[in-house]
Phi, psi and omega in degrees: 000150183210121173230141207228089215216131174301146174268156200200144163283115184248126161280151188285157169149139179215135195302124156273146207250156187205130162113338180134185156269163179233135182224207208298150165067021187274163186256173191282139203228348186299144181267206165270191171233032173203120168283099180203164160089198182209142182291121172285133192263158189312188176254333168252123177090142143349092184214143164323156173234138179202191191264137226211163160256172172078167186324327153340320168307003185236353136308123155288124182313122186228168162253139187235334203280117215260151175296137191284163292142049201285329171285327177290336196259005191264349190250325157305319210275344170291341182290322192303349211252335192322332137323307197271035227265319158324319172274300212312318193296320184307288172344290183309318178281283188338274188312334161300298167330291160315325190243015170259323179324320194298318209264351159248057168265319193295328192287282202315314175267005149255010173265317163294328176298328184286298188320293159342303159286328178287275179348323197262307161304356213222353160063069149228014167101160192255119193268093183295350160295301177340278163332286164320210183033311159294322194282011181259316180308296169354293181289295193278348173300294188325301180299321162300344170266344176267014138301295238241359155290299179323311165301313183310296174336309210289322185304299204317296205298290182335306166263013171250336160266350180263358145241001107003263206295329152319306159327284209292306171322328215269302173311305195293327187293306154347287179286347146302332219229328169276173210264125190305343171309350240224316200291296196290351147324298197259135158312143165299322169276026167274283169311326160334309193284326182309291179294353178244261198303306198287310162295285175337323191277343169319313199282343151282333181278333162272003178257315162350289245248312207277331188266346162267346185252334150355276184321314185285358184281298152302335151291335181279321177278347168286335191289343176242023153286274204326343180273322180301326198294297182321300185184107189287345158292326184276325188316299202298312174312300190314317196290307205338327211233013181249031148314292207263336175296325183268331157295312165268006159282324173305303198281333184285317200280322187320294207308314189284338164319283169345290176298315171292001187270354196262327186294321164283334137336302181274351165319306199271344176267025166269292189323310198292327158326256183332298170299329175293328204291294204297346154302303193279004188309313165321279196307327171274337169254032160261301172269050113085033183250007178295337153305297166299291167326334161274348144308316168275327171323284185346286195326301180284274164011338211262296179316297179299329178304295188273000170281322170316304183311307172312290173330285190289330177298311202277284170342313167326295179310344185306299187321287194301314174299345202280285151357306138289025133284331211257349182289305164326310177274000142300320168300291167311293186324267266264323203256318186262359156300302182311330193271324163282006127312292154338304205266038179043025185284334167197152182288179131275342142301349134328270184293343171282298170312288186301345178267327157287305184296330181296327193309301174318329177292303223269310215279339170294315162305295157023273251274315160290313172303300168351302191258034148291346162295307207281336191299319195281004157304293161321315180267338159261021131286311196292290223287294198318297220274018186241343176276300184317295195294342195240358161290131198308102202278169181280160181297146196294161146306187153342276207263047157226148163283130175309116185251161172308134188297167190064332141270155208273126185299155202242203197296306197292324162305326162273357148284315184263018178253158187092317195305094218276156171325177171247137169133309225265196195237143191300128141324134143281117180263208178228156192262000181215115159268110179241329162097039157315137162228110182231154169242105179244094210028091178239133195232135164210152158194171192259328142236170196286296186291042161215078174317137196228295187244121220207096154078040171274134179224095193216171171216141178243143196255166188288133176097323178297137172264116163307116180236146165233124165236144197157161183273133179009149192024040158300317201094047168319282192284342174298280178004287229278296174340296167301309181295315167286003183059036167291332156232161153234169150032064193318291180218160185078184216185135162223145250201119196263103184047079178023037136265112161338077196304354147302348172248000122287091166022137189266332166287348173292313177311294192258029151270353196264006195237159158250137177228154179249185152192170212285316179266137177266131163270129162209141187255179197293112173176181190284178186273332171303289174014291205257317201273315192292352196277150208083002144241056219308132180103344204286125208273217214260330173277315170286334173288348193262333183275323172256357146300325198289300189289010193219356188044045155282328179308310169311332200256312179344300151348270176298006170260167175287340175267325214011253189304001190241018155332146122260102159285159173266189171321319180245041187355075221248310197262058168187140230258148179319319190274351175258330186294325191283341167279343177274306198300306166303325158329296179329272138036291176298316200254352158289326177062047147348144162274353204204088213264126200228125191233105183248071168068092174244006182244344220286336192245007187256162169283180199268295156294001160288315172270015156296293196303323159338290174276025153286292165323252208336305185314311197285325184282353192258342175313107168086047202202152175270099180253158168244126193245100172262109207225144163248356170239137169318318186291003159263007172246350208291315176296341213302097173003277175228165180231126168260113194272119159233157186229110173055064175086337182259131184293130191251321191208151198205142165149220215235150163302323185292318193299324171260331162334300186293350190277301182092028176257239183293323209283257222311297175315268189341306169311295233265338149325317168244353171247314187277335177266008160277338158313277203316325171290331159281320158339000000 
């Protein structure tokens, strides 16, 4: 084996795993590398700035948050139904239907009132068969239009969840597809707040919008045919207060747009708040910080309330001018209605008929200023969850087609993923998996001006244990990073049994690699399970054969259900040491060709960690592994050791061969052993 390295300023940093362990076929799990720094918020959309870890700590806090885009995202989030074009045209006849239904009732009831009235004038009496006759036409218009509202709802409710669900499709296939840099930028209750609240709140606000505000659109313009048919003098009188109705929904809607973009802001930094507390809850009542945290709860809470308060309160206000608009303009009918009576210019059923239609008229302006709150609700979720979708996706493999940045996979794409192009060039596979690890001037940093890994070059022979050892941010776990394509590549390349892992599949890549890691991930499910995942099929007798080889089997055993276990999320009802033993199970039973053990000893007891480095000896047999350890004394076996300091390999060789060299690898050692000798001495 051989390693190499140019000199250089290389910055210290090194990737830390977060988030869990990753073994075979697994999604990307990598964390940053340091809790230092601030978090950058994305370039588009609204996002928290908070204190953050991983490569990121080299970013700097900038305000990124952009003016909504209200016509562009509003034309976007209408794009969404653009699939559905069929139910929208049904909908739509439905609706048309209904509400031309709606709007000659008013005509029909006032043609009973003149029979009536005419009856009453000519003393020859009134013919109430007619009259029963108009009011049965009535009665089935009124019923055929609330038939045929229903259906539209019914249409409505459909193609506003199916494409909801499409959306929610569109986002997970997204967040597959970005790059961990995008992860280590955001909070988790951030991204969190995008994919849960904010589509939710989409999915009401379009079945709100698409089955009321339609509907209301549409009545204004039949009720205001019917009103020119009746009497294009009252018609013209009615338009009058719809000027000024319209100036102060404009002036209501500006103030209040503002605020919903900060409510849903603070929203989503209420979440990441609240989902950080609640991880860290051990931790947080350890240091005596519940106080502060609840403080800071307070803070944002505060925050979030009055922007919420505002919000609603300036919007709010649309209803009540609106309302008094519709009074007003009922007062003009009704008085220049009377007048045209008088002088015999329209009956009354006439001027009767037209005092229903301004009313019908008043309450669909209602009803769209009213849901001017809900559109800016709505269009400021679609802009965050259109920032998710429009975030810089990572570069494709091989056998995927490149899509243009910002766009969002659409049905077939979320069908059809991982599935390579017609066209496109085949993924490489090794035509022999031996578990060759070679690194050829391989160059990374996370931002440009800060060099991190500069001009590496080693080669591991198939079947070696690989040990990296160094202090906090040499840039250890980074290494290890690049070899799963967890980042990719500034310059140079590596290269798996004399293939370019760049010309591979990135699932093809980490189905042949296994990873443990220093936090054991285990997700809500029996303990078979959680040993079995990423090995799908795998049956019940192999999960019981690498527990056994991993010395799971023992404490399994002793619970009552045993392998049929139910962990909770944070396997909580099991000890740090049995958890770090299901993940090398985990591990174990993918069987890799290419095994990366990241401090998987580092949180354990002394005896624990013995059966630990049992596991791992048994799980490294006849496997290429990389062993990332601060304490040495789990490396002594090792092939070779690789020392590094600030990005650069420094040293390389057998535990005794750097001892007896007396450079970094020996300081280190006599650091962590011979002067705690000296102290007990």
């Amino acid at each position: 084996m051989s390693g190499e390295l140019s000199d250089g300023n290389a910055q210290q940093g090194e990737g830390q795993q977060t988030g869990g362990d990753l073994q075979t076929g697994g999604d990307q799990q990598a964390g940053g590398d340091q809790q230092a720094g601030e978090r950058a918020t994305p370039k588009r959309g609204p996002a928290p700035a908070a204190t953050m870890g991983g490569p990121a700590r080299f970013m700097g806090g900038m305000s990124t948050e952009k003016a909504l885009d209200f016509k562009g995202s509003g034309r976007r989030l209408l794009g969404l139904l653009r699939p559905y074009r069929v139910l929208v045209g049904l909908a739509l006849a439905f609706a048309v239907g209904s509400v031309t239904l709606a709007v000659l009732g008013p005509r029909m009831l006032g043609e009973a009132i003149n029979v009536i009235f005419d009856g009453f004038a000519s003393r020859h009496g009134t013919d109430f068969s007619h009259v029963a006759q108009i009011l049965v036409v009535v009665l089935a218009l009124n019923v055929g239009s609330s038939v045929l509202a229903a259906f539209q709802g019914r249409i409505t409710a459909t193609l506003v969840q199916r494409a909801v669900f499409t959306l929610r499709e569109e986002v997970q296939a997204k967040l597959s597809r970005l790059p961990l840099r995008y992860f280590d930028r955001q909070p988790r209750g951030e991204i969190l707040s995008r994919v849960t609240n904010d589509i939710d709140n989409l999915q009401q606000s379009m079945q709100q919008a698409l089955s009321q505000l339609v509907t209301s659109l549409l009545t204004i313009v039949g009720v205001l045919t019917l009103m020119f048919i009746v009497s294009w003098e009252l018609a013209l009188i009615a338009l009058v207060t719809v000027p000024a109705s319209a100036v102060a929904m404009r002036k209501i809607a500006q103030r209040a747009q503002p605020q919903f973009i900060k409510q849903w802001k603070y929203t989503g930094k209420l979440n990441a708040h609240i989902e950080e507390m609640y991880s860290g809850h051990a931790l947080v009542t350890a240091f005596g910080q519940r106080d502060e945290a609840m403080r800071a709860f307070t803070e944002q809470n505060e925050e979030l309330f009055n922007a919420s308060y505002r919000a609603q309160f300036i919007s709010g206000a649309i209803q009540p001018v609106m309302m008094f608009m519709s009074n007003l303009n009922y007062v003009l009918v009704a008085v220049v209605g009377g007048l045209l009576i008088s002088g015999g210019s329209l009956t009354l059923g006439a001027v009767t008929a037209f005092i229903q239609y301004s009313r019908q008229f008043s309450q669909p302006l209602t009803q769209v200023a009213s849901m001017a709150n809900l559109l800016q609700s709505s269009v400021a979720s679609a802009e965050r969850v259109f920032a998710l979708l429009d975030a810089t996706e990572q570069a494709p493999d091989a056998a995927e087609p490149a899509r243009p940045a910002g766009t969002a996979a659409g049905p077939a794409d979320v069908a059809a993923a991982g599935a390579p192009a017609a066209g496109a060039p085949a993924a490489i596979r090794p035509a022999m998996v031996r578990g060759k690890v070679q690194f050829d001037d391989v160059s990374f940093r996370y931002l440009p001006d800060h060099p991190l890994i500069e001009h590496v070059s080693l080669t591991v022979e198939p079947g070696q244990t690989v040990a990296i050892v160094g202090p906090t941010g040499a840039g250890k776990t980074t290494l290890v990073n690049l070899l799963m394509r967890f980042y990719e590549l500034d310059s140079g390349k590596i290269l798996l049994d004399g293939v370019d892992t760049a010309a591979m599949s990135r699932a093809e890549l980490r189905g042949l690699t296994g990873m443990v890691l220093q936090d054991a991930w285990l997700f809500g499910g029996t303990i078979e399970e959680n040993i079995a995942y990423g090995s799908f099929g795998a049956s019940h007798d192999r999960v019981v054969e690498a527990a056994q080889a991993t010395y799971v089997d023992r404490f399994v055993r002793t619970l009552p259900d045993g392998y049929q276990t139910v962990l909770d999320e944070e396997g909580t009802n099991v000890s740090a040491g049995e958890r770090q033993l299901i993940t090398i199970a985990r591990a174990f039973l993918a069987r890799p060709a290419v095994l990366i053990l990241d401090e998987a000893t580092s949180s354990v007891d002394t005896r624990t960690e013995v059966l630990i480095q049992r596991a791992m000896a048994s799980l490294r047999q006849g496997r290429t592994s990389f062993v990332i350890a601060h304490r040495l004394s789990t490396v002594r076996d090792a092939d070779v050791i690789l020392v590094m300091e600030d990005g650069r390999i420094v040293e390389q060789g057998t535990h005794t061969g750097l001892l007896a060299a007396g450079g970094a690898y020996a300081r280190l050692y006599q650091a962590q052993f011979a002067q705690a000798m000296a102290e007990v001495a």
